[in-house]
C-alpha positions as a Markdown table, in Angstrom:
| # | Residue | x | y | z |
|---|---|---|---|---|
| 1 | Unk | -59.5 | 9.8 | -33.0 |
| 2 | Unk | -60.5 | 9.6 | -29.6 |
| 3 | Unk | -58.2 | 11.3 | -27.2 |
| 4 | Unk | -58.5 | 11.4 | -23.3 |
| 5 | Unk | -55.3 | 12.5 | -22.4 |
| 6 | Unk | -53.7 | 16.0 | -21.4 |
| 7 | Unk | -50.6 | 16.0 | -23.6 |
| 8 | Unk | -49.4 | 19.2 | -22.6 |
| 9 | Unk | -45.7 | 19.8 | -22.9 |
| 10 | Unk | -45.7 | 20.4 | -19.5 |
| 11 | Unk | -47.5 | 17.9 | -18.4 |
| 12 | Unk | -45.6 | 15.3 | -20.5 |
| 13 | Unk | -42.7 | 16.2 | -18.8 |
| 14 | Unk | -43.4 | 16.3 | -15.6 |
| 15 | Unk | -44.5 | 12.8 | -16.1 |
| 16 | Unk | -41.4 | 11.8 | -17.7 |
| 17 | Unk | -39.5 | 13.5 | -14.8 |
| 18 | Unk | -41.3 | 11.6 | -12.6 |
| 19 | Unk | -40.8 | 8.1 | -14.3 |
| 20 | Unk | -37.3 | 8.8 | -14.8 |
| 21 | Unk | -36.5 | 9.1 | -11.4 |
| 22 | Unk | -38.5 | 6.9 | -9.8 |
| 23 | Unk | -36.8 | 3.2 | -8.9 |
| 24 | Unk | -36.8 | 0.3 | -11.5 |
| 25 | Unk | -40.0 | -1.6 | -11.3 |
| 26 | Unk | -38.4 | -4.8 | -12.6 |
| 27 | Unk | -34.1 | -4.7 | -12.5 |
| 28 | Unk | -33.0 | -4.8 | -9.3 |
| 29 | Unk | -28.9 | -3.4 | -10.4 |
| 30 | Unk | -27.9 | -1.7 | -12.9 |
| 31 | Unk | -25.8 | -4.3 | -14.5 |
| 32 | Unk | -29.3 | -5.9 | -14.7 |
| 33 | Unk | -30.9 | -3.5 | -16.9 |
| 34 | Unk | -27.9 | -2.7 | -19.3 |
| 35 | Unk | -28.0 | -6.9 | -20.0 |
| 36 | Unk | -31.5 | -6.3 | -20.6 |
| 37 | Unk | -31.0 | -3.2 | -23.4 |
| 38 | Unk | -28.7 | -4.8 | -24.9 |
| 39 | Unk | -30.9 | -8.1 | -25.7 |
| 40 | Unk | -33.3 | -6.2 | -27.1 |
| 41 | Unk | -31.3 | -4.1 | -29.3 |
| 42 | Unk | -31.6 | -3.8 | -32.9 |
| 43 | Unk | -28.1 | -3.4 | -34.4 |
| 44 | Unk | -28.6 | -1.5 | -36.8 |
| 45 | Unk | -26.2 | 0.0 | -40.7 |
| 46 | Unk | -28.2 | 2.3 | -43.3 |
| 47 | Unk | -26.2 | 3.8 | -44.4 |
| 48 | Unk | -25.5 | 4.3 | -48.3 |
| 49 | Unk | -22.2 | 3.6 | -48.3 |
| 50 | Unk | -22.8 | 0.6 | -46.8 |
| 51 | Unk | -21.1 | -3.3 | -48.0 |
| 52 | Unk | -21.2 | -6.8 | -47.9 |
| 53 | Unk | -17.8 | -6.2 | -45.8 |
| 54 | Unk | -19.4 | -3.8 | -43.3 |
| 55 | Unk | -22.2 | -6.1 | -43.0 |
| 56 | Unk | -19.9 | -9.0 | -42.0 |
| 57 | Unk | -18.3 | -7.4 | -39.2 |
| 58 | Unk | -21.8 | -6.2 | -38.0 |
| 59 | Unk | -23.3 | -9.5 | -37.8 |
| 60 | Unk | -20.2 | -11.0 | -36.4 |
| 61 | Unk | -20.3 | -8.5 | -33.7 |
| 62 | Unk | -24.4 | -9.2 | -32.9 |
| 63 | Unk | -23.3 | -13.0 | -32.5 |
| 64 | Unk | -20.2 | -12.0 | -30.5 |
| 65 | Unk | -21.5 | -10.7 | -27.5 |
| 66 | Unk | -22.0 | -14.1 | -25.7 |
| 67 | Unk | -18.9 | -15.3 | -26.0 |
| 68 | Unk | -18.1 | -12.9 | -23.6 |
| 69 | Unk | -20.5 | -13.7 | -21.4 |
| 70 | Unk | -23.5 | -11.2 | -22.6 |
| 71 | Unk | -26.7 | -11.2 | -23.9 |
| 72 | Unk | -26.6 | -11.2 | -27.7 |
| 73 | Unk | -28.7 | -8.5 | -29.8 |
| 74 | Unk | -32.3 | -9.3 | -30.7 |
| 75 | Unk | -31.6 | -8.3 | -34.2 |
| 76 | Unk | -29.6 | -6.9 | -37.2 |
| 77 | Unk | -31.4 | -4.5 | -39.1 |
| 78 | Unk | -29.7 | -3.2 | -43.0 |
| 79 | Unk | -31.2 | -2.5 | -46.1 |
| 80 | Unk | -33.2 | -5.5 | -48.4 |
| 81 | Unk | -30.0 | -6.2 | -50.2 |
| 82 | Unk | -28.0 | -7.5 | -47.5 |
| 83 | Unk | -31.1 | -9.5 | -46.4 |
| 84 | Unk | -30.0 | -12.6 | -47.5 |
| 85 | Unk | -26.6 | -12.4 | -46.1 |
| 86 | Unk | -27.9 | -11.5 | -42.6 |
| 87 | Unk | -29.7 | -14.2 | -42.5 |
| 88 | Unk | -27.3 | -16.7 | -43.9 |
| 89 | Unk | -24.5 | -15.4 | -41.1 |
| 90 | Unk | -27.3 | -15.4 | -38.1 |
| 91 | Unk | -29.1 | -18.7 | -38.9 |
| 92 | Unk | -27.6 | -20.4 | -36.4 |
| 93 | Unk | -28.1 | -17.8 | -33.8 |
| 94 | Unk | -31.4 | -17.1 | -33.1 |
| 95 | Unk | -30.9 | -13.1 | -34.1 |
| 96 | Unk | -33.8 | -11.7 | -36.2 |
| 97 | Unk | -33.3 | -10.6 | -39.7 |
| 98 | Unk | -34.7 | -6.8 | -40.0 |
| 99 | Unk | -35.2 | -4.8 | -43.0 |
| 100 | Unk | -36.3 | -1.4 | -43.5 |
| 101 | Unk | -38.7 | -1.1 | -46.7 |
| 102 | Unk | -41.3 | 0.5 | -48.8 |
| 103 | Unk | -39.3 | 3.6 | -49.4 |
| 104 | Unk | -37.2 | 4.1 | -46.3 |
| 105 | Unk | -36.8 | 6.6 | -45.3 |
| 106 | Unk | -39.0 | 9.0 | -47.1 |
| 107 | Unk | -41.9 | 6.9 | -47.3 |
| 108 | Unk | -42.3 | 9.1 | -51.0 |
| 109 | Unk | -43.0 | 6.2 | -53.4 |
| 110 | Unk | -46.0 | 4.5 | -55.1 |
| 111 | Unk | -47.1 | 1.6 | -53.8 |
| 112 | Unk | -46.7 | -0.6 | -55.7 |
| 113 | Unk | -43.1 | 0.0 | -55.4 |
| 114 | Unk | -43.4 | -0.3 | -51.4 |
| 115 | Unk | -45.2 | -3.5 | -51.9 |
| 116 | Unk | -42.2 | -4.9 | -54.1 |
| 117 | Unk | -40.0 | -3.9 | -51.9 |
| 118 | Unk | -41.1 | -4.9 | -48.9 |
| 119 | Unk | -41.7 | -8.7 | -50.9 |
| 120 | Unk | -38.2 | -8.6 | -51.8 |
| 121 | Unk | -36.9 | -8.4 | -48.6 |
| 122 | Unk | -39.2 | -11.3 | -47.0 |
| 123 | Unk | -38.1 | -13.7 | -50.1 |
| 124 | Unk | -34.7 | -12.7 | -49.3 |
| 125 | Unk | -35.0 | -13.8 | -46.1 |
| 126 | Unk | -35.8 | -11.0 | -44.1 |
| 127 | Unk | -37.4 | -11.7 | -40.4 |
| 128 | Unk | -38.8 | -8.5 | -39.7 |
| 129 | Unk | -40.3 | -4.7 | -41.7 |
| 130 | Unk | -39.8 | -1.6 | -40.4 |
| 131 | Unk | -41.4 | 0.6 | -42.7 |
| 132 | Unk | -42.3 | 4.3 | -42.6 |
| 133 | Unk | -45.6 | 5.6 | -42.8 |
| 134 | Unk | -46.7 | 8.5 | -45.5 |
| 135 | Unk | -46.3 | 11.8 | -43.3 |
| 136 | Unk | -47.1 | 13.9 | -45.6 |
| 137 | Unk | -50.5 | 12.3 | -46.8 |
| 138 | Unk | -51.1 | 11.6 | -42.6 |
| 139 | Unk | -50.0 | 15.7 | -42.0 |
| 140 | Unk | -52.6 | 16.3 | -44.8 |
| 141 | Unk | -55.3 | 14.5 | -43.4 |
| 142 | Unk | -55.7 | 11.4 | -45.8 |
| 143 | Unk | -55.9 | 9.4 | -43.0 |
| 144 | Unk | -57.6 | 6.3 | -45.0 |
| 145 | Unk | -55.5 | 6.6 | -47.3 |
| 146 | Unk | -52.0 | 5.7 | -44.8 |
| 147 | Unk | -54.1 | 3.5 | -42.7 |
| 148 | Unk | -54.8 | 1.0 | -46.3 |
| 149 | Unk | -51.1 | 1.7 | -46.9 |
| 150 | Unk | -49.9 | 0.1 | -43.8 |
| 151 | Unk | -52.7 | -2.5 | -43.7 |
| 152 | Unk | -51.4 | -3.8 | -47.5 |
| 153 | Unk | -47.9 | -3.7 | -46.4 |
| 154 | Unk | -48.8 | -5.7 | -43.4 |
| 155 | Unk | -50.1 | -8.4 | -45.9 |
| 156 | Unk | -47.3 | -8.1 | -48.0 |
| 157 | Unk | -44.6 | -9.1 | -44.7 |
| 158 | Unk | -46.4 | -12.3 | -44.6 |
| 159 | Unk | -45.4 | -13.8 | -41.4 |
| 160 | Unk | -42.4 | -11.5 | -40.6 |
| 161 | Unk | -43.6 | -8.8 | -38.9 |
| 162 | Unk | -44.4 | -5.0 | -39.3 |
| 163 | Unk | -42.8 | -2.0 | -37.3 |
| 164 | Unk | -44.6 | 1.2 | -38.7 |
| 165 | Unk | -41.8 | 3.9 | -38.4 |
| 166 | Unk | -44.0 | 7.7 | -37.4 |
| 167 | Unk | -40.7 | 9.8 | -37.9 |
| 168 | Unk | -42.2 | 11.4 | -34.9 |
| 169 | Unk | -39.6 | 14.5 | -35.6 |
| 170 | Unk | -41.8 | 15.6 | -38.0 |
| 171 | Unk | -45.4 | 15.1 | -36.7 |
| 172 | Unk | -44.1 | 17.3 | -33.9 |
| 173 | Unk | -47.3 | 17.8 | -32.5 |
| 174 | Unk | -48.4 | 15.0 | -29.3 |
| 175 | Unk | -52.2 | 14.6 | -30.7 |
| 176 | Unk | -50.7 | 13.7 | -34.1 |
| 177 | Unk | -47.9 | 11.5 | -32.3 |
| 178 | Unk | -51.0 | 9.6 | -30.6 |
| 179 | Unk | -53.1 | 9.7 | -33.5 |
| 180 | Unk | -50.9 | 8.2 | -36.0 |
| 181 | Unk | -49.7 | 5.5 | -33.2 |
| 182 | Unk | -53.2 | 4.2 | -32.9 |
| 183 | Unk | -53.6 | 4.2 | -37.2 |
| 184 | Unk | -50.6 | 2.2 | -37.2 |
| 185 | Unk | -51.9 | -0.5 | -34.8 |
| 186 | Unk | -55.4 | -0.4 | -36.1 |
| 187 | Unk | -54.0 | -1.3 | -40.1 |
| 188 | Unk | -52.4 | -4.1 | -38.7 |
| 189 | Unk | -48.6 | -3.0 | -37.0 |
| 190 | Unk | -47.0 | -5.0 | -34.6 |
| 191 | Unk | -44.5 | -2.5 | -33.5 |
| 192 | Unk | -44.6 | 1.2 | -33.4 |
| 193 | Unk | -41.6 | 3.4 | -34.3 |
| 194 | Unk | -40.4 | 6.7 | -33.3 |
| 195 | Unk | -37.9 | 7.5 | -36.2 |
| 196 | Unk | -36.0 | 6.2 | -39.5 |
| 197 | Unk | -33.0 | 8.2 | -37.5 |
| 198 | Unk | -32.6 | 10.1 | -40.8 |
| 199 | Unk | -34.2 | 12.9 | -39.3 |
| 200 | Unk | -33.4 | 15.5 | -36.4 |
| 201 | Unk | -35.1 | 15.3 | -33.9 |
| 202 | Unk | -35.3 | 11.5 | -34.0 |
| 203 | Unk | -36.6 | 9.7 | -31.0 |
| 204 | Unk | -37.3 | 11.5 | -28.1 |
| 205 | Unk | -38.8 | 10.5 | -24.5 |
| 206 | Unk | -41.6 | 12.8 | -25.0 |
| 207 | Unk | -42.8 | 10.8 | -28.5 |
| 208 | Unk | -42.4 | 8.1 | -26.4 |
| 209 | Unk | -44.5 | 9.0 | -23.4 |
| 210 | Unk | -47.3 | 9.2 | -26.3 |
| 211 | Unk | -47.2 | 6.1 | -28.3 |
| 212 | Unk | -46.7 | 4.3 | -25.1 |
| 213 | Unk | -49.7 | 6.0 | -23.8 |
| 214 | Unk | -51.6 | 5.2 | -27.3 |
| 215 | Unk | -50.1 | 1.3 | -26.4 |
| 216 | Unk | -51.8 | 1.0 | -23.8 |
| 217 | Unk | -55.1 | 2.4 | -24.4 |
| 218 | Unk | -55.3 | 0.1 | -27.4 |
| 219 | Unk | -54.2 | -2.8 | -25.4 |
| 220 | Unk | -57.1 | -2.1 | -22.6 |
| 221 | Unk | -59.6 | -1.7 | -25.7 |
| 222 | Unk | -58.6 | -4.6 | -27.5 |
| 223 | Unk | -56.2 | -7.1 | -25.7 |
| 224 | Unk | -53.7 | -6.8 | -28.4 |
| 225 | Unk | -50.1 | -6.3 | -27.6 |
| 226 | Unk | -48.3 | -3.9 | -29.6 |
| 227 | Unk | -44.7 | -3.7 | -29.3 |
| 228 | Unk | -42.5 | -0.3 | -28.8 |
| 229 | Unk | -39.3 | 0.4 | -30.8 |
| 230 | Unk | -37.4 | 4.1 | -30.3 |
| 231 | Unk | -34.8 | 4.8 | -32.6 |
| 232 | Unk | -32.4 | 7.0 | -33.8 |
| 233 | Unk | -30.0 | 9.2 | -31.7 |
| 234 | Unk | -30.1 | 6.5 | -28.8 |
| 235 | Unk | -26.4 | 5.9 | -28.1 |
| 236 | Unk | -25.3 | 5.9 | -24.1 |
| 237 | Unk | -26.4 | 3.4 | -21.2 |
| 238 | Unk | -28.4 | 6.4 | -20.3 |
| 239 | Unk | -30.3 | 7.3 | -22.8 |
| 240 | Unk | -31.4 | 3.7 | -23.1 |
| 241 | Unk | -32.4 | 3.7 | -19.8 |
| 242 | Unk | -34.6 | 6.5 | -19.8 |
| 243 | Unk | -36.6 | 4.2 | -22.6 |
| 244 | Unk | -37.0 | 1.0 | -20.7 |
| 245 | Unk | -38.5 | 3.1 | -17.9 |
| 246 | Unk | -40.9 | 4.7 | -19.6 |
| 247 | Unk | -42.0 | 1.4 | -20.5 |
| 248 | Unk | -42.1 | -0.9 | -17.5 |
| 249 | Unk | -43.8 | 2.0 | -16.0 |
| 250 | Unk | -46.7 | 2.8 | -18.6 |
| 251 | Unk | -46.8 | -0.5 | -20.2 |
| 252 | Unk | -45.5 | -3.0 | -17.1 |
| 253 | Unk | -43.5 | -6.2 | -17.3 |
| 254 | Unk | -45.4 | -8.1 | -20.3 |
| 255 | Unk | -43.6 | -5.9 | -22.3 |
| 256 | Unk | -39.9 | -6.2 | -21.0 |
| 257 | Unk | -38.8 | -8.7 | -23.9 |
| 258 | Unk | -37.5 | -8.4 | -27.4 |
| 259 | Unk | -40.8 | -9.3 | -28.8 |
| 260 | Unk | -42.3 | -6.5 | -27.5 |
| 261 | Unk | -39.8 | -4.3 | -27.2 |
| 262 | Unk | -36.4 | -2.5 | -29.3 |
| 263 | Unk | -34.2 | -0.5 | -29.5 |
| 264 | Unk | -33.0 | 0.5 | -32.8 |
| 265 | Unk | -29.0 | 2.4 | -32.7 |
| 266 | Unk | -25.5 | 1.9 | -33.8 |
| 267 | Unk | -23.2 | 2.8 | -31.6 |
| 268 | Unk | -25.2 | 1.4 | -28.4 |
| 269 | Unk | -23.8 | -2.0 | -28.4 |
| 270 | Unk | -20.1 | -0.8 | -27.9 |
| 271 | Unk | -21.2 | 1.4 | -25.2 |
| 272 | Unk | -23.4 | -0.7 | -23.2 |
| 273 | Unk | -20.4 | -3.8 | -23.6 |
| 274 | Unk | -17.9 | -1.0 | -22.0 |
| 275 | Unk | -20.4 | -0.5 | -19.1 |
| 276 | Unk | -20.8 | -4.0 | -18.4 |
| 277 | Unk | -17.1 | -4.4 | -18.1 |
């Protein structure tokens, strides 16, 4: 895939460096731009061990926020069993209903098996896909191969939509990061993902710095706007920050909303409400 970037480690990070502390573009205080991550968060439980209980108290926390005088969350995101119980608690709120599918987090199943999957959790109710992408077929070069994966799953979602999850951890390598980022869009994603958060490391600003990059030469190609998720290991005011700069900076302001833009984490919420106190 065509490449016409210079995504040296070094380079990336002197670029990164230089976003980071350069002023917001777009929030004017910084009470400004914590309201703002925390509308666009994904609250997010996958965890095995995870129950109808648990899944209660999460969704009651996503809706909770604006009593208090916050933004609520963008969207809840659990496993396709506990689809239609997210969406029976948030109907009434205008929070998405987000599933991970089609072998999360391995991405190591037959097809047929993501496609069922991935059905179940749209007749369950679910608002929203975030599936992962078949590394190692990508690492191995089958590249046809993952991009008619993610181009049937997209058909499968129907009218929820698609977040392609890279697991960027394990593509290491910036060229791959970019390559894969413009596969997924190409077969049809809406979002791009760095990471399931299964896997160490999970996002990072660097894999961000490159599927933004990859963003936004496929938006100046095409028109198309792709939406940005990072995820995994995102859990202070801080480290969300670093992400939301990185993309009002590469991407600009058409991108500052939850349609265009998540964060996927656990314990962000809590932190972010603390900071706003």
């Amino acid at each position: 895939m065509s490449r016409n970037h210079n995504f040296s480690p070094v380079q990336i990070s002197k670029s990164i460096s230089e976003i980071v502390n350069a002023p917001s573009i777009n929030f004017e205080t910084l009470p400004e731009i914590l309201r703002f991550a925390l509308g666009i968060l994904d609250l997010t439980t996958l965890e095995g061990a995870d129950t109808k209980a648990r899944v209660e108290a999460l969704c009651k926390k996503a809706s909770g926020f604006s009593a208090t005088g916050l933004p609520d969350v963008a969207a809840v995101c659990v496993y396709p069993v506990f689809a239609r119980q997210v969406k029976g608690l948030l109907h009434s709120t205008g929070i998405q209903t987000a599933c991970v599918a089609g072998a999360f987090p391995s991405g190591q199943s037959p097809l047929h098996v993501k496609i069922a999957e991935v059905k179940y959790a749209v007749d369950e109710g679910a608002d929203e896909i975030d599936m992962v992408i078949s590394r190692g077929k990508f690492l191995e070069g089958e590249y046809i191969e993952v991009f008619e994966e993610v181009n049937v799953i997209k058909e499968a979602c129907g009218n929820a939509h698609l977040k392609v999850i890279l697991e960027t951890g394990e593509l290491t390598d910036p060229d791959k990061i970019y390559d894969a980022s413009m596969l997924a869009m190409k077969a049809g994603g809406d979002f791009i993902k760095t990471s399931t958060g299964k896997v160490n490391p999970a996002a990072t600003p660097e894999a961000a710095f490159v599927m933004l990059t990859a963003i936004k030469d496929y938006h100046n190609s095409t028109g198309k706007f792709i939406g940005f998720k990072p995820a995994g290991g995102i859990s202070t005011p801080d480290q969300a920050i670093v992400y939301i700069k990185l993309v009002e900076h590469i991407l600009g302001p058409e991108w500052l909303n939850s349609k265009l833009f998540r964060i996927g984490a656990s314990r962000l919420a809590d932190n972010l409400a603390e900071a706003l106190k």
